[in-house]
C-alpha positions in Angstrom: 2.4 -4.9 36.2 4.7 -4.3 33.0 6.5 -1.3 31.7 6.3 1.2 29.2 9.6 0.0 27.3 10.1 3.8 25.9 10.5 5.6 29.8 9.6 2.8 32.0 6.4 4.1 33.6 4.2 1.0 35.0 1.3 -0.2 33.0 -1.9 -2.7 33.5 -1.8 -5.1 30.6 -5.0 -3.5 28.9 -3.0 -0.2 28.6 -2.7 0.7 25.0 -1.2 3.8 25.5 1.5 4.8 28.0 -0.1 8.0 29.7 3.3 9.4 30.8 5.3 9.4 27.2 1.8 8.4 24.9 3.9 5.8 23.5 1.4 2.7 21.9 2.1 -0.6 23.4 3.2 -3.5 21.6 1.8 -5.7 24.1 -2.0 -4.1 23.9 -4.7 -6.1 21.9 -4.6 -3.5 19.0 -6.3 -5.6 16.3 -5.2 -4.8 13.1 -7.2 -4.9 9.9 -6.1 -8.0 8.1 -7.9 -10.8 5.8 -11.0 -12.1 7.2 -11.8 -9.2 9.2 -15.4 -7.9 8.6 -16.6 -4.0 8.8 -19.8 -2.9 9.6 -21.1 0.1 7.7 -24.7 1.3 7.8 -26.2 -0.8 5.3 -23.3 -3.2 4.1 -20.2 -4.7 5.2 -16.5 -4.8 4.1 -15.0 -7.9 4.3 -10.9 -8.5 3.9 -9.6 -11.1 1.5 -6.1 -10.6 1.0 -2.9 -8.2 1.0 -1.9 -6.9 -2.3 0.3 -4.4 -1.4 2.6 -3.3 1.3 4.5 0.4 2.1 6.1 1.9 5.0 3.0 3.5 6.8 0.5 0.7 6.1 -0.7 -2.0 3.8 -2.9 -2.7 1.0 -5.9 -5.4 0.9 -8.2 -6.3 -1.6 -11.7 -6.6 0.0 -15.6 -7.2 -1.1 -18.7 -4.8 0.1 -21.5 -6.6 0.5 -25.0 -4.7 0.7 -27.3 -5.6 3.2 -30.3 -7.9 1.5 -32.7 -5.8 3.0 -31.6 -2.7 2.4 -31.7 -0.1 -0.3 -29.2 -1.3 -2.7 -29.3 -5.0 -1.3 -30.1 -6.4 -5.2 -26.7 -5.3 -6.7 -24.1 -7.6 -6.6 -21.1 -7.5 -4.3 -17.9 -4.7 -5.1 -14.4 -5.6 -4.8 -12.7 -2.5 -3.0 -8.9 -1.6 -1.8 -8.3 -0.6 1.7 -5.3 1.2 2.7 -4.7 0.8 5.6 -2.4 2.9 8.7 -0.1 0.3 11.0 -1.5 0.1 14.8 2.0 1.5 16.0 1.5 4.7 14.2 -2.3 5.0 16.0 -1.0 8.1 18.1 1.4 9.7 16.0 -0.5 12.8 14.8 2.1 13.8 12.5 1.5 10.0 10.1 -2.4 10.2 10.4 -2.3 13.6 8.8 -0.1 12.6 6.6 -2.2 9.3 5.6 -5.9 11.1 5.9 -4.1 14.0 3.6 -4.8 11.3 0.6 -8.8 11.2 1.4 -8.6 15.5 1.7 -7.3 15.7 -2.2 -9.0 12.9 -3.6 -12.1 14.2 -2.8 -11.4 17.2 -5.2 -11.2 15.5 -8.2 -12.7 12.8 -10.4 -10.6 11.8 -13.4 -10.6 8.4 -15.3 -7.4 8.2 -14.9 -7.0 9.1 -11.3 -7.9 6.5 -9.1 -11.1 6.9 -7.3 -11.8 7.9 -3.7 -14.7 6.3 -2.4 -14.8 6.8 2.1 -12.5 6.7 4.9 -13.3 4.6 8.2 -11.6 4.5 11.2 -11.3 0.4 13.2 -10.2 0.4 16.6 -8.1 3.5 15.9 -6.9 1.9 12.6 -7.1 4.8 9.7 -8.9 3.2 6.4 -9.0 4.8 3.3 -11.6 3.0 0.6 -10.1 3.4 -2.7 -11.5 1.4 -6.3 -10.0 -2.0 -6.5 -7.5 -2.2 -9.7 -7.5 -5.2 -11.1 -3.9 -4.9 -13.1 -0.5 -4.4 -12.2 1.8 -1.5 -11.7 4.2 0.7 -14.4 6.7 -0.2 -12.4 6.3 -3.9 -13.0 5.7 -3.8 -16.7 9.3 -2.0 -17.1 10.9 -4.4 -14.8 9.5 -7.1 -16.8 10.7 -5.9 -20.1 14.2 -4.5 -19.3 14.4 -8.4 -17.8 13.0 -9.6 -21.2 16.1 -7.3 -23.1 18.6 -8.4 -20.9 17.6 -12.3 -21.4 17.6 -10.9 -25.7 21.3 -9.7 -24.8 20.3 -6.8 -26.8 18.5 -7.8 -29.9 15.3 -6.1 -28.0 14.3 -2.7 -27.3 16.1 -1.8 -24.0 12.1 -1.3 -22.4 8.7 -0.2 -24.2 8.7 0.7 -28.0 7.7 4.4 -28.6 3.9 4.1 -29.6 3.4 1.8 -25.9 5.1 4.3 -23.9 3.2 7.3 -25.6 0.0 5.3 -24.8 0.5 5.6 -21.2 2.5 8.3 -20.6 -0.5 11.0 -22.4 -2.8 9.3 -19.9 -0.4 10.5 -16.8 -0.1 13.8 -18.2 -4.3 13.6 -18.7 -4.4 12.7 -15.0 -1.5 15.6 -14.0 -3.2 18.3 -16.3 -6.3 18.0 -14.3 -5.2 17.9 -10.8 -2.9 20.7 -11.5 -6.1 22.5 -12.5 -8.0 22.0 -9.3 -4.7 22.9 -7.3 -2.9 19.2 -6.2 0.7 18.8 -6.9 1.6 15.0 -6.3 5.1 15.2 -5.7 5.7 11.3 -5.8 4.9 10.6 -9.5 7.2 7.2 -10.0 6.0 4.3 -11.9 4.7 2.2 -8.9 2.3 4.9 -8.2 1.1 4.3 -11.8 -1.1 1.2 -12.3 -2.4 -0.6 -15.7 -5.4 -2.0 -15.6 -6.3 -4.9 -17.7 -7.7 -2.8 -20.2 -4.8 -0.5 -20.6 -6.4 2.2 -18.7 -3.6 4.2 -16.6 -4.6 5.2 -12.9 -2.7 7.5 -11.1 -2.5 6.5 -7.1 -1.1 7.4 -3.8 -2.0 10.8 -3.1 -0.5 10.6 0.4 2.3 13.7 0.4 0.5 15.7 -2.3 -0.3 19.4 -1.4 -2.6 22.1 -2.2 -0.8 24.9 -4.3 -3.2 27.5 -2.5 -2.1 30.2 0.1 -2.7 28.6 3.8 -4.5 25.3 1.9 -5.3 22.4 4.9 -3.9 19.7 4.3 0.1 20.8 3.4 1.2 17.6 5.8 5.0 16.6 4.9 5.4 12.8 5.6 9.3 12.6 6.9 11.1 14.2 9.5 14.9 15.7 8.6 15.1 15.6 5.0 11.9 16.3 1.7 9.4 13.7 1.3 9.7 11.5 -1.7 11.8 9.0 -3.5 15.2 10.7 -4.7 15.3 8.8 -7.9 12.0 11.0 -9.8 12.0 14.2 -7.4 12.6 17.4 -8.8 15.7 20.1 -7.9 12.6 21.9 -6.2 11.7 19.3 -4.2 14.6 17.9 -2.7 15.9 21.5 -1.8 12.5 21.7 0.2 11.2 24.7 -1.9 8.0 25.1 -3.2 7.2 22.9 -5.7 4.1 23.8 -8.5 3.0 21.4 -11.3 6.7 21.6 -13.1 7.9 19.6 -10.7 5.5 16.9 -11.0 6.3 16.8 -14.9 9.8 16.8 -14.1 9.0 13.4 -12.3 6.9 12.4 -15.5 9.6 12.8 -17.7 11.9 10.8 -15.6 9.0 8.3 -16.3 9.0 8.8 -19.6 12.5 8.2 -19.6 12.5 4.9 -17.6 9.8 3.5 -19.8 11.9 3.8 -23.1 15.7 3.2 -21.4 14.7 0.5 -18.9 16.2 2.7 -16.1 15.8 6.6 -14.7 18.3 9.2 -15.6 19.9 8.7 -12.4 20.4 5.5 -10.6 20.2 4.6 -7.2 23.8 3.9 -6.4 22.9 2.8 -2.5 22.7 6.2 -1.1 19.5 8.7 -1.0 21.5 11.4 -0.4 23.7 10.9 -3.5 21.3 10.5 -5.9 19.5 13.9 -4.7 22.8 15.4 -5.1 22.6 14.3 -9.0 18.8 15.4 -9.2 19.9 19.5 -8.0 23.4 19.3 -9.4 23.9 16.8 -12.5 22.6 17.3 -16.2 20.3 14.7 -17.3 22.2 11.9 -19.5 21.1 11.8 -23.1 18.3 8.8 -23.5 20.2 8.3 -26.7 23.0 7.0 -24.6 20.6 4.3 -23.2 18.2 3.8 -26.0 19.8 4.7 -29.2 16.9 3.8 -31.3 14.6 6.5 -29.3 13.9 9.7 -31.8 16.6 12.5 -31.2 13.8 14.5 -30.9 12.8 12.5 -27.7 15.7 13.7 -26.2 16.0 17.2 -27.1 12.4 17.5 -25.3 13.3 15.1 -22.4 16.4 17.7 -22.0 13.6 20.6 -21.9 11.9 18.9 -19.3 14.5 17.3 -17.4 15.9 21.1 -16.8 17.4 22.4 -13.6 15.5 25.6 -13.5 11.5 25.0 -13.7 11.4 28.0 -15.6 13.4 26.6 -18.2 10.6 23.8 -18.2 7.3 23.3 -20.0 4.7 25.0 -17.9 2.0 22.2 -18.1 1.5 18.8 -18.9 -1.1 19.2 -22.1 1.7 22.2 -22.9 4.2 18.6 -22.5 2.1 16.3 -24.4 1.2 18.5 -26.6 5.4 18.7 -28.2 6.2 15.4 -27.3 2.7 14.7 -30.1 3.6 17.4 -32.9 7.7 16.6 -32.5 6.6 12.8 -33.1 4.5 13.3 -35.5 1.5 11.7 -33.9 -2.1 11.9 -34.4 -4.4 13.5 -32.3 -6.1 10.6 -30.9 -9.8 10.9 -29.1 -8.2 10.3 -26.0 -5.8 12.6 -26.2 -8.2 15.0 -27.6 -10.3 14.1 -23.9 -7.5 15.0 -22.1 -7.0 18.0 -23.2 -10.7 18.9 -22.9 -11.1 17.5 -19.4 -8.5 19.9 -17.9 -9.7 22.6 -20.0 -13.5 21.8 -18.5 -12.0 21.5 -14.6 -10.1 24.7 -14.8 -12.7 26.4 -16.6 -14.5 25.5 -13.7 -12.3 26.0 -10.9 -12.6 29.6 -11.9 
């Protein structure tokens, strides 16, 4: 016999769960997903290649589905596929699968090119699985680290990060992808550049859905993800948000313009100085630093607009993201491109519908 570590109730080795305290054993076979495991589906199988990603409720894997030879759609060719997967310790913690099947809820509301797309969720041995679209490209966060280390190597004969036109070219896609969950009632409320990916083609896809909410009365699915303090990452969350009141779509273009602003400076408004709790204090109590001061070949337009959206107040905000693009384009004196053109007609189409 062994004992339950947590409040020392005896247990037979095959006990995955300690039936006093419901605590998950460490020392139970739990198998986790991982590369080379194969799951069966109806008429095809997933099969894990390798882990592309990592976070602190479960991991990331690039994987193939394969269709059965035999069966309906057994002539098309095999499908790569990301699986996000929930860590066996948090098997019995109702509070993190709610939390992690809250993604699959919202996904399923919306399709949006530049939303990445839900495809099923499975359950292994207990193991959450959500089945997302395999990108095949690399994150925002990546492509600013790499250039702010290209400037740095420069010693400032480069741009401190993206030029302008670059910048613009992702960040009307992100607003595309805002303006039309907003319209179907999602606030994301973790918009940050590693929850925006590049694909190969340029094509932005916004991802990890995971502590988004519903903006309706009583909506299922309003899951918060920490315990003690509001979920998100203090460096791109709103006043709203790390006060814990209600946060609409303002505060999800408050995070967007602290992208914006990362993507032309080569760092966020406010820096993380090594303490969570200090850099929320800036976010609710500090004005936003001019981008100027950062980037001082950036438009001063750019920054009187980035003020506008970086205020305190949401009122004092623009009200939604085309309303966002839509300045940022006329201030700039930009063209109306199809694709931005698209955008705005894609979240005129969704909320048209929606009512």
């Amino acid at each position: 016999m062994i004992e339950c570590p947590q409040c020392s109730q005896k247990l037979a080795p095959s006990d995955r769960i300690c039936p006093m305290c419901g605590a998950l054993q460490r020392h139970a076979s739990t198998r986790a997903v991982g590369p080379g495991h194969a799951l069966s589906l109806a008429d095809s199988r997933i099969v894990v290649d390798k882990r592309i990603g990592e976070g602190g409720m479960g991991e990331v894997f690039r994987a193939w589905l394969f269709h059965d030879p035999k069966g309906p759609l057994g002539t098309q060719p095999a499908t790569l596929l990301a699986l996000k997967t929930l860590r066996p310790e948090y098997v019995v913690d109702n509070l993190v699968r709610s939390t992690f099947a809250n993604e699959s809820k919202l996904l399923k509301r919306i399709q949006h090119p530049n939303i990445i797309q839900y495809i099923d969720m499975l359950e292994f041995e207990g193991q959450l699985i959500v089945v997302l679209e395999y990108i095949d490209g690399q994150s925002l966060e990546d492509v600013i680290a790499r250039h702010v280390a290209r400037a740095r190597i420069n010693e400032g004969a480069a741009l401190p990060c993206l030029n302008l036109l670059r910048a613009w070219f992702y960040f009307q896609q992100l607003l595309g992808a805002l303006a039309s969950s907003h319209a179907v009632g999602i606030v994301h409320r973790d918009i940050k550049p590693s929850n925006v990916l590049i694909r190969r083609d340029g094509l932005v896809k916004l991802t990890d859905f995971g502590i988004a909410r519903l903006t309706e009365p009583h909506a299922q699915g309003t899951v918060q993800i920490t315990r003690g303090h509001a979920p998100g990452t203090g460096m791109y969350m709103s006043p709203e948000q790390v006060l814990s009141q209600p946060v609409d779509a303002r505060g999800d273009l408050y995070s967007a313009a602290i992208v914006l602003f990362e993507m032309l400076a080569g760092r966020p408004p406010f820096v993380d100085e090594g303490s969570e709790f200090v850099i929320r204090r800036h976010q609710v109590e500090s004005p936003a630093p001019h981008l100027r001061d950062f980037a001082p070949q950036a438009p001063p337009a750019v920054d009187v607009l980035l003020q506008k959206a970086l205020a305190k107040d949401p009122n004092q905000r623009f009200s939604s993201a085309i309303e966002m693009g839509e300045a940022f384009r006329i201030a700039l004196n930009l063209p109306t491109t199809d694709e931005w053109a698209a955008q705005e007609q894609f979240a005129l189409s969704v909320n048209t519908c929606r009512k």
